[in-house]
MDTraj code that builds the backbone (N, CA, C; nanometers):
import mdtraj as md
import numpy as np

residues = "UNK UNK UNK UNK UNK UNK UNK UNK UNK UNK UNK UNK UNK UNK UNK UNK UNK UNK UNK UNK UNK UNK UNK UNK UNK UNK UNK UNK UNK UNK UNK UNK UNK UNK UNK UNK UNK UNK UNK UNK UNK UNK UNK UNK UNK UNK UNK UNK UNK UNK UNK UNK UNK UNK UNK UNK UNK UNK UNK UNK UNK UNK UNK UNK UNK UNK UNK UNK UNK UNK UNK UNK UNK UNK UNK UNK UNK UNK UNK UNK UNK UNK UNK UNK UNK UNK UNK UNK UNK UNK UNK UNK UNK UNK UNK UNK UNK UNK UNK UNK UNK UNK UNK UNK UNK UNK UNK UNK UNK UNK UNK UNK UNK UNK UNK UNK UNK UNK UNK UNK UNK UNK UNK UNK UNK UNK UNK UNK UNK UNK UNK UNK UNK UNK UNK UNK UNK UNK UNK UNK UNK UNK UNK UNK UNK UNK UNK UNK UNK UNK UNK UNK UNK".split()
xyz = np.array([
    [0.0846, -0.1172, 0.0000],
    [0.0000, 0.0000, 0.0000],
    [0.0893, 0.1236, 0.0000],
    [0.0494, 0.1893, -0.0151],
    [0.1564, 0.3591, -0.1021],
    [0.0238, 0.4739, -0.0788],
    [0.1001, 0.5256, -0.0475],
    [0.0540, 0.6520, 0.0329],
    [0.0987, 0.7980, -0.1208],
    [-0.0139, 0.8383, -0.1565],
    [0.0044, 0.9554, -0.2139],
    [-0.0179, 1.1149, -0.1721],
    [0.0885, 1.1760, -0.1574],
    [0.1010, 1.2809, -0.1098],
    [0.0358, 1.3955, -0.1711],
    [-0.0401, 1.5124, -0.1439],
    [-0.0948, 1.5898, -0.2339],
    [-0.0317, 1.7046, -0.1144],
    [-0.0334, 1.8555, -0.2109],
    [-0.0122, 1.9748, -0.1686],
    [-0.1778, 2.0260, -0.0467],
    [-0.1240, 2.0691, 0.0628],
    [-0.2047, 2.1408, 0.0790],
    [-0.2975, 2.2166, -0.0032],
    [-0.3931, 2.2721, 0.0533],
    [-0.4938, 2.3850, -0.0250],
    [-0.3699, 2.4978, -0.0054],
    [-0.4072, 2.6110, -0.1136],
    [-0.2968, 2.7086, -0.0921],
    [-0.4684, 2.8491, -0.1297],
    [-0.4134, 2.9604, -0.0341],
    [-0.4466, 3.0338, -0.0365],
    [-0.3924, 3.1775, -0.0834],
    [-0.4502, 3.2875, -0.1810],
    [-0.3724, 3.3803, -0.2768],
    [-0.4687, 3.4856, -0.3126],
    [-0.4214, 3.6139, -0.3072],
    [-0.5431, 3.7009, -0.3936],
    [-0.6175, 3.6572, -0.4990],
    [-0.6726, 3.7354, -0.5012],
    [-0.7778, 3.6953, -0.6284],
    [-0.7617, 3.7895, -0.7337],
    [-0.7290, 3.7393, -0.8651],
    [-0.6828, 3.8028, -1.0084],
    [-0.8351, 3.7871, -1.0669],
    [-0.8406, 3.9192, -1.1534],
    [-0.9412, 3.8855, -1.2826],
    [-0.9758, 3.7509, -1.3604],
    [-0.8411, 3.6904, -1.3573],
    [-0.8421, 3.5698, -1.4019],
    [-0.9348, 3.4649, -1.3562],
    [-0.9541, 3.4680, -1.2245],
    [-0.9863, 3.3567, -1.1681],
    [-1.1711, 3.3628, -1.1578],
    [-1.2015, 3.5170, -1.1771],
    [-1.3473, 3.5576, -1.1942],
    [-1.4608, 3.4418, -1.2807],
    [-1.4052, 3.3612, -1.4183],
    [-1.5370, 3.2827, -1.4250],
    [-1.5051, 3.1457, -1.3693],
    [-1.4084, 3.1288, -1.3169],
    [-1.4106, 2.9660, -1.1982],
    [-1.4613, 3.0339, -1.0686],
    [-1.4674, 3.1663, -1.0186],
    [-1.5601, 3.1975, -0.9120],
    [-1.7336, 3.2024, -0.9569],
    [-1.7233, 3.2506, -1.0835],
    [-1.9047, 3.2742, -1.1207],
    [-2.0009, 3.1254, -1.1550],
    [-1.8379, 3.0833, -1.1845],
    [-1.9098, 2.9430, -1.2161],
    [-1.9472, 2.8401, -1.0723],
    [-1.8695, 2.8641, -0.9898],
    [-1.9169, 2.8257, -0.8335],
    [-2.0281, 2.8519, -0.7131],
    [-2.0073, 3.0014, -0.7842],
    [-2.1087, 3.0931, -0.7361],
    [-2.2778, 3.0415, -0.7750],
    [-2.2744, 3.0575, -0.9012],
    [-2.3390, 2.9968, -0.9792],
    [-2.4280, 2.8965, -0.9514],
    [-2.3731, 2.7527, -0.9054],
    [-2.3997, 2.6082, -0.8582],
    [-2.4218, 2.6579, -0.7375],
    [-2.4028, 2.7310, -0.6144],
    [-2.4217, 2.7289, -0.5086],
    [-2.5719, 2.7337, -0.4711],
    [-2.5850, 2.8373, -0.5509],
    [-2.7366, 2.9640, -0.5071],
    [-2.7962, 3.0101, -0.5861],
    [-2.9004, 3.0366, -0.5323],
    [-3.0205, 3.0909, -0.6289],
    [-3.0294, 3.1804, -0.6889],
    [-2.9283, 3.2963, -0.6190],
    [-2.9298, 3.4447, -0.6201],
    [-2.7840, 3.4753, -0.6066],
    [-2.7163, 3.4024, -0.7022],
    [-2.5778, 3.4090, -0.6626],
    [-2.5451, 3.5831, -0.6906],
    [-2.3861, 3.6543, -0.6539],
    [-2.3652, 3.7254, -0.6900],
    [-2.2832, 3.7115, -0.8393],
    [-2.3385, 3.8505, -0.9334],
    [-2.2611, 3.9052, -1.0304],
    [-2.1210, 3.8899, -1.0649],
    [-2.0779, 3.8422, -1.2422],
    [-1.9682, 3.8923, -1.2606],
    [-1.9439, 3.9923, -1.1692],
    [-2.0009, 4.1278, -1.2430],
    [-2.0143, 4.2666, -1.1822],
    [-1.9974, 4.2614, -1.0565],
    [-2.0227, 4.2008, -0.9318],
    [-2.0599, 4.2553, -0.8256],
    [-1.8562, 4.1858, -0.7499],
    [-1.8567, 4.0445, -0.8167],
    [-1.6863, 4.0084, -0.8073],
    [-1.5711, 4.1105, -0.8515],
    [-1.6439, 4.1782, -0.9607],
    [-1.4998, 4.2837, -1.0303],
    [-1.5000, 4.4328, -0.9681],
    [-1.6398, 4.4647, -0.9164],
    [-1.6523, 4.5501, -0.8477],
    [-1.5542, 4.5509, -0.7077],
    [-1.5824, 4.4272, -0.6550],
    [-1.4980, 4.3928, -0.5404],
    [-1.3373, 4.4193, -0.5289],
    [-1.2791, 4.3580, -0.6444],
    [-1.1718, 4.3525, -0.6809],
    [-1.1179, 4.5537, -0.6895],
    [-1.1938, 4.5878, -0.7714],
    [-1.1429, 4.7140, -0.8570],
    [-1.1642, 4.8235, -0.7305],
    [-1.2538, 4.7890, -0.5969],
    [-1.2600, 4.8615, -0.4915],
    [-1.1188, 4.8614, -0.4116],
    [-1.0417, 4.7347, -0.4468],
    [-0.9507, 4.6813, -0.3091],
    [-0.9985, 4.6518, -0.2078],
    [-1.1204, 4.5451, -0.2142],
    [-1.1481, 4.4775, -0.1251],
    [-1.0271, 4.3557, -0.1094],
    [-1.0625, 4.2748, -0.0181],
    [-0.9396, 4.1920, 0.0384],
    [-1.0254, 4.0750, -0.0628],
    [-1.0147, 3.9930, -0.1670],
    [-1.0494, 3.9027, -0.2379],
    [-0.9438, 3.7790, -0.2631],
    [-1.0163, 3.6706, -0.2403],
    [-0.8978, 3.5996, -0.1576],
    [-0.9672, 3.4295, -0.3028],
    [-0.8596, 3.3282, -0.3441],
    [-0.9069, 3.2550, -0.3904],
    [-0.8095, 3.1142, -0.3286],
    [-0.9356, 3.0026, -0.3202],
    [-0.8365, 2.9243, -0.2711],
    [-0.8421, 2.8448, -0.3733],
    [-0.7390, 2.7332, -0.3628],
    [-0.6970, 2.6235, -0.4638],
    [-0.6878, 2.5138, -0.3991],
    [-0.7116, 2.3989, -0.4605],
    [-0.6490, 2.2620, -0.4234],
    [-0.5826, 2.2396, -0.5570],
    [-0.4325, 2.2620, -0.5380],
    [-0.3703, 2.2198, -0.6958],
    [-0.3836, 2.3721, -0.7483],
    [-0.4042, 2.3002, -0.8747],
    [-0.4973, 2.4717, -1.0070],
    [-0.6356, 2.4679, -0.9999],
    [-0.7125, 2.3884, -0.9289],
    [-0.8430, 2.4128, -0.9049],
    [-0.8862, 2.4818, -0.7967],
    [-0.9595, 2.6013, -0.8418],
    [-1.0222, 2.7117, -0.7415],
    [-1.1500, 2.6019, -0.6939],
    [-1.1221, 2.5908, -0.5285],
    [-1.2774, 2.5509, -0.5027],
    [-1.3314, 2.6384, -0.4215],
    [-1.2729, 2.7525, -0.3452],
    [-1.3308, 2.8526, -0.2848],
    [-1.3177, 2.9610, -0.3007],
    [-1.3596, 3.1055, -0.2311],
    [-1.3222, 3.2206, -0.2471],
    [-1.3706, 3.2625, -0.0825],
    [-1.2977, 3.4247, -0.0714],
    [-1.3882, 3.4962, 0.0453],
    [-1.3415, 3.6497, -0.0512],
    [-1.4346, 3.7327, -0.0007],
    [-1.4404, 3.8487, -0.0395],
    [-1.4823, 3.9519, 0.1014],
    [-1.3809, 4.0290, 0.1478],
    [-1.3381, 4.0901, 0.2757],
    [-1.3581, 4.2466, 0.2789],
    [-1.4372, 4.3266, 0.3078],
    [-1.4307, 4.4624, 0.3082],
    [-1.3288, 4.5085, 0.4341],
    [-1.2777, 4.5862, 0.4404],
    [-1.2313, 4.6588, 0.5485],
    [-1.2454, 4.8215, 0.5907],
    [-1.2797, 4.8363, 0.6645],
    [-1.2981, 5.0534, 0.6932],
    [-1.3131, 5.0881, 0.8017],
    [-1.2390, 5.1718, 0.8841],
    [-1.3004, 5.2725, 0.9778],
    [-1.2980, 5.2054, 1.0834],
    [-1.2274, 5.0529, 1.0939],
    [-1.1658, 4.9900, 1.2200],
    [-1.2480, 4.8699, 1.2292],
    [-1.3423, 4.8291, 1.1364],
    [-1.4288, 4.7352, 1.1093],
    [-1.3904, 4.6258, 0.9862],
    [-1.4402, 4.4970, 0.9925],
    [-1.4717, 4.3917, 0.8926],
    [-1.5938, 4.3690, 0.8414],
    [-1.6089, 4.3832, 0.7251],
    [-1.7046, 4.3400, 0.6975],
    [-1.6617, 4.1890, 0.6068],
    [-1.7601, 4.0707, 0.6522],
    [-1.7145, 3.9668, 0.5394],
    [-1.8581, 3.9672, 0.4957],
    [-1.8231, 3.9526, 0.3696],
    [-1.9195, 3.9694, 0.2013],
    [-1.9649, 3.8677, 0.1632],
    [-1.8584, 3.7720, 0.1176],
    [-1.8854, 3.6367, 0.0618],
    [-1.8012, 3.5504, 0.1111],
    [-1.8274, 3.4234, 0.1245],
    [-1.7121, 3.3290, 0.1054],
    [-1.7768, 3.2119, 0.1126],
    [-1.7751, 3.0947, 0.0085],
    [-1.7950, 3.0063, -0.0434],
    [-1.6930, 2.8937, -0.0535],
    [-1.7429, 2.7776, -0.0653],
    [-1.6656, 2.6763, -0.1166],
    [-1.7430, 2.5938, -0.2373],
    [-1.6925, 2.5383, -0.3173],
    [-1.7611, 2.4578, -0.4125],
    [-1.8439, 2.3252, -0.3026],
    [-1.9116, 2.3066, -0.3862],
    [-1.9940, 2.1909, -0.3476],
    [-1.9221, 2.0680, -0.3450],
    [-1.8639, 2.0410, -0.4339],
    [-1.7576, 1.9327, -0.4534],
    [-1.6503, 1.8768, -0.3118],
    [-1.6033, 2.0023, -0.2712],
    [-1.5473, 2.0553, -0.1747],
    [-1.5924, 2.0478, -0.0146],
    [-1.7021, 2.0766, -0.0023],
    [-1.7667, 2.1173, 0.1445],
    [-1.7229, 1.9756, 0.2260],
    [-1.7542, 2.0261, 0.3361],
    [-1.7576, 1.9235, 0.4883],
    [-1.5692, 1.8935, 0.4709],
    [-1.5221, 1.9386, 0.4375],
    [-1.3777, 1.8855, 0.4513],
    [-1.2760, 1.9805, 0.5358],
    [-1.3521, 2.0858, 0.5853],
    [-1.3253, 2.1786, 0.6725],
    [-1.2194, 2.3117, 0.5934],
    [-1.2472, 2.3266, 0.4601],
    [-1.2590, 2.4660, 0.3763],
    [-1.3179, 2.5665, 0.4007],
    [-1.4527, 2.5125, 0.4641],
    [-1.4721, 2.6588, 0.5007],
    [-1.3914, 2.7673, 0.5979],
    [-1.3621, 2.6665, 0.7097],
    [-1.3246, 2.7077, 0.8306],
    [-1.1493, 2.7594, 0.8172],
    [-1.0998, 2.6897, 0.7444],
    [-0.9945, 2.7442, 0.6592],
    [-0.9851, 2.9079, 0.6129],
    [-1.0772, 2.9395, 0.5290],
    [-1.0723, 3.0825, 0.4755],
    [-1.1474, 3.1150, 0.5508],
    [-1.2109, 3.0850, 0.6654],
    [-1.2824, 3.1434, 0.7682],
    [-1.1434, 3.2582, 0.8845],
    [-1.0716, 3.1410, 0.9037],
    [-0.9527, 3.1617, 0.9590],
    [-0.8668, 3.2728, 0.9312],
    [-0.8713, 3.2550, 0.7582],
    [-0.7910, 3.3276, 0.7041],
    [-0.8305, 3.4466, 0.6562],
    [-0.9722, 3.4889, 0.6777],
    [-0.9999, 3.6322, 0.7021],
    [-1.0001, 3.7239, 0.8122],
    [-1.0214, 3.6440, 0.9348],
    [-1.0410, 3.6681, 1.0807],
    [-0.8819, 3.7126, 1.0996],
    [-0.8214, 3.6208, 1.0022],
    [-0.6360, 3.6873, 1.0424],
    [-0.6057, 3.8327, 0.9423],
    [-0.6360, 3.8300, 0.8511],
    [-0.6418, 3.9497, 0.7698],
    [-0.6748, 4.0790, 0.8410],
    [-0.8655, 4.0475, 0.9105],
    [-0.9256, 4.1462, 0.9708],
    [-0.8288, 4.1767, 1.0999],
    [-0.7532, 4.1007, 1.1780],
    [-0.6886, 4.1304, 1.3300],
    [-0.5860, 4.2212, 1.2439],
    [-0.5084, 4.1763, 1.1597],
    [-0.3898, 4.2184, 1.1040],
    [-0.3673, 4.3674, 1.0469],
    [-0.4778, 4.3980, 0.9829],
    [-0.5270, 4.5636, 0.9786],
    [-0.6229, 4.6164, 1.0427],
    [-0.6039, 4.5350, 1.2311],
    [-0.6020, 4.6161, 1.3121],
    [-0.7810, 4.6809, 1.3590],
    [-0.8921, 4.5697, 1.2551],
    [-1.0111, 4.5656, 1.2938],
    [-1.0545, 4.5413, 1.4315],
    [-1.1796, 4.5780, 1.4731],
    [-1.2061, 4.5363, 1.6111],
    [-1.3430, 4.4313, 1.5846],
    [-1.3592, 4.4389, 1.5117],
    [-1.5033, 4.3511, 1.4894],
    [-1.5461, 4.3186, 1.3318],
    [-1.6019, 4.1659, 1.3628],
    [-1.5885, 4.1059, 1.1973],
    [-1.7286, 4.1706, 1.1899],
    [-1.8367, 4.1550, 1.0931],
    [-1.9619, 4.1417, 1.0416],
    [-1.9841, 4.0765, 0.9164],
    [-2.0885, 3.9797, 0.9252],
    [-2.1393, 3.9281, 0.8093],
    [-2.2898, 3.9269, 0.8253],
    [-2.3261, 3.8727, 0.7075],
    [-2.4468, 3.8755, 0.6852],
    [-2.5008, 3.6973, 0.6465],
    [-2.6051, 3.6130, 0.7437],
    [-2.6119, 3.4770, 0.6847],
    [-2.7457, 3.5382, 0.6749],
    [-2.8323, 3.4228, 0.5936],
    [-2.9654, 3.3638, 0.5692],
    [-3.0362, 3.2344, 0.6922],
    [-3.1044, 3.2955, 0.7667],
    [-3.1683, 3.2028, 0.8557],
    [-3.1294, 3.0234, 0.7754],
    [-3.1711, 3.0300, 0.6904],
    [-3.2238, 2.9198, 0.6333],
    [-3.0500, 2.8269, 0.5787],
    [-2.9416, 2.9219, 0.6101],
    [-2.8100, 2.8618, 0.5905],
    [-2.7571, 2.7699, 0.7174],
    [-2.8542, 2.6748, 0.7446],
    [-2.7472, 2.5829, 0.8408],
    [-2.6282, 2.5826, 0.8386],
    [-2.5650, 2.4848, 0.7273],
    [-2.4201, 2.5070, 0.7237],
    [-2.3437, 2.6114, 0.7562],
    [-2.3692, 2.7199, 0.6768],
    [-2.3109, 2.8757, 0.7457],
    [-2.3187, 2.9017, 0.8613],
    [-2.4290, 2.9054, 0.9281],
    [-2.4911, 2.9358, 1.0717],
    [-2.4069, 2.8779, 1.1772],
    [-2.3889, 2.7416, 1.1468],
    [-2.2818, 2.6387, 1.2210],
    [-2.1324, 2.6914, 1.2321],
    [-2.1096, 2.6829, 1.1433],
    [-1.9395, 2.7743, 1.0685],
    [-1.9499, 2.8712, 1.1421],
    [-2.0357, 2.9371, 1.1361],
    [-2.0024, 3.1034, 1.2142],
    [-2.0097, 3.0925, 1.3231],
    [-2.1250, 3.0329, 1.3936],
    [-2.1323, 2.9801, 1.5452],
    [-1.9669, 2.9423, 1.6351],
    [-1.9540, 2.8210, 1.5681],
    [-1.8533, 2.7763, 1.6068],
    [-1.7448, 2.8071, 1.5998],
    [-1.7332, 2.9596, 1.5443],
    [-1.5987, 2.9863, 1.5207],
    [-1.6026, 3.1027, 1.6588],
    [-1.7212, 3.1207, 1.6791],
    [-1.7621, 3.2429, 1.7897],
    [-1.8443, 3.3713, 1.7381],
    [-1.8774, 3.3940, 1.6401],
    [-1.9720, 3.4728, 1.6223],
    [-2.0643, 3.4963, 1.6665],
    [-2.1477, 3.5849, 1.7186],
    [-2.2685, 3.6392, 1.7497],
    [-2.3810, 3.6956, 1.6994],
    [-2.4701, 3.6431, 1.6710],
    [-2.6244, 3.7221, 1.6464],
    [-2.6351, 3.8495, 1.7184],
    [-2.6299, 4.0029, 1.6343],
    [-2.6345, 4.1466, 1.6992],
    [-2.7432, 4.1855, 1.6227],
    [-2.8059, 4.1517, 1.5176],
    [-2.9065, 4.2274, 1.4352],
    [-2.9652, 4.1190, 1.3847],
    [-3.0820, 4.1867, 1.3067],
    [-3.1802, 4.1417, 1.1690],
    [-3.2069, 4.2170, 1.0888],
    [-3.1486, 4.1706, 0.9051],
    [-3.2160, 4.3195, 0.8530],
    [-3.3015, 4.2231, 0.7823],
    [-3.4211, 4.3175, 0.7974],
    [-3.5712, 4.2332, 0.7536],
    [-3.5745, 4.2651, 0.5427],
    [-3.6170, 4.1574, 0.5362],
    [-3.5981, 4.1119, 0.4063],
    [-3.4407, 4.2170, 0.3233],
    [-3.3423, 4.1367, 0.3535],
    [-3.2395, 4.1646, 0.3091],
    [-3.1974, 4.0858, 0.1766],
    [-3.2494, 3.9999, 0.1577],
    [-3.1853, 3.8707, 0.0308],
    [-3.2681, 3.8377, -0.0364],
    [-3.2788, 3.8451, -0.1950],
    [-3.3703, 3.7784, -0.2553],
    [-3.4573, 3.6506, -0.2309],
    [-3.5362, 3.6066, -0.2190],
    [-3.6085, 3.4706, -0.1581],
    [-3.6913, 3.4190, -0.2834],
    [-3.7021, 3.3035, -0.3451],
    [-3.7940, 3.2080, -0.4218],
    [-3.9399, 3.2806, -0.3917],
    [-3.9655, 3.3257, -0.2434],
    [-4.1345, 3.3629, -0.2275],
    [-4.0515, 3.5049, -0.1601],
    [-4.0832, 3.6084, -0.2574],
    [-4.0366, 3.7610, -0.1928],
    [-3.8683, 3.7831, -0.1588],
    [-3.8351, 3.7901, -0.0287],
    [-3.7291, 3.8449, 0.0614],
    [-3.7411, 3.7608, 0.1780],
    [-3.5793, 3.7442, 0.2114],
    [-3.5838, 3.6538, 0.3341],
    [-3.4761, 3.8052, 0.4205],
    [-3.5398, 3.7422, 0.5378],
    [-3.4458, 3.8355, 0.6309],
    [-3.2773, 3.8147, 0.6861],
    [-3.1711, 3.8585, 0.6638],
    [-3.0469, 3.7924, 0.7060],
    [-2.9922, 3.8649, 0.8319],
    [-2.9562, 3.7442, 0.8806],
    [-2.8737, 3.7529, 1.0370],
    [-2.7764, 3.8346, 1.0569],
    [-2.7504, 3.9065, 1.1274],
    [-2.6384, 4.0161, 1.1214],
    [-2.5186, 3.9468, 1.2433],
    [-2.4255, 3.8580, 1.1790],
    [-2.3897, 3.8076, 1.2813],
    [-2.1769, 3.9531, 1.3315],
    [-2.1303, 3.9400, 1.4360],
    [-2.0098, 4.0331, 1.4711],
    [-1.9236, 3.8619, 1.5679],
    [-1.8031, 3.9296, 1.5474],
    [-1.6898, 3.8436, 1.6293],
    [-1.6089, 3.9430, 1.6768],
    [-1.6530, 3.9648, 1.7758],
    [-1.4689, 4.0911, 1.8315],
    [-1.3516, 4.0287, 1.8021],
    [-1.3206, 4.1013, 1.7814],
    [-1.1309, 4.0882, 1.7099],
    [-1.0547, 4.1064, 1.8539],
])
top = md.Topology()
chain = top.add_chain()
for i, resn in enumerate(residues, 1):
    res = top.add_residue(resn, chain, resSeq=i)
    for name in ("N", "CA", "C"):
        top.add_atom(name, md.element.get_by_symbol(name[0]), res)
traj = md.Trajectory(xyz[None], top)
């Protein structure tokens, strides 16, 4: 029996390049995924846009605002292919170190009641429920309301 070695996941900004292996992920995830547009927007702001790899295959991303002594996290996904292998918690990590590193005092994101998986991830990493903004996210029937979750830094 022989043991095959593979590279870690490696984590790296995010280039224009990598924009339709994110749309295309994005894509498969959700209903209401976000925009080319709303990824290049990100980018062309200098948001903190982050892509991960296993190999040359992108299976995740996070997309990181920063201002005024605050985090905001935007997006961050993993492919489906991908999940439960503890990726999320990975670029979970690796924004929470970004946000300490320029000196933020508090993360913020935004989940969907209805995101177990997320809900869990954020929970367990220590996040907190501080808000609700009422119908914040597109919904199949109207607007769903999303969780305003914070982590002190």
């Amino acid at each position: 029996m022989s043991a095959v070695l593979r590279p870690a996941p490696s984590l790296e900004p995010m280039s224009e390049a990598d924009l339709r292996a994110v749309i295309d992920i994005e894509e498969r995830l959700y209903d209401f995924p976000w925009t080319l547009g709303n990824f290049r927007d990100s980018l062309r702001a200098g948001y903190g846009c982050w892509a991960y790899r296993d190999g040359a295959q992108l299976i995740g991303y996070a997309v990181l605002m920063l201002a005024a002594g605050e985090a905001h996290l935007l997006n961050l996904s993993v492919a489906a292919h991908a999940q439960r292998r503890g990726h999320g918690r990975t670029l979970l990590a690796h924004v929470v170190a970004i946000a300490r590193e320029s000196e933020a005092k508090v993360l913020f994101l935004e989940v969907r009641p209805t995101n177990a998986v997320g809900r869990r991830l954020y929970s367990g990493y220590g996040f907190k429920q501080v808000g609700v903004r009422r119908g914040y996210y597109p919904a199949r029937r109207g607007r769903e309301d999303a969780l305003v979750l914070a982590l002190d830094l």
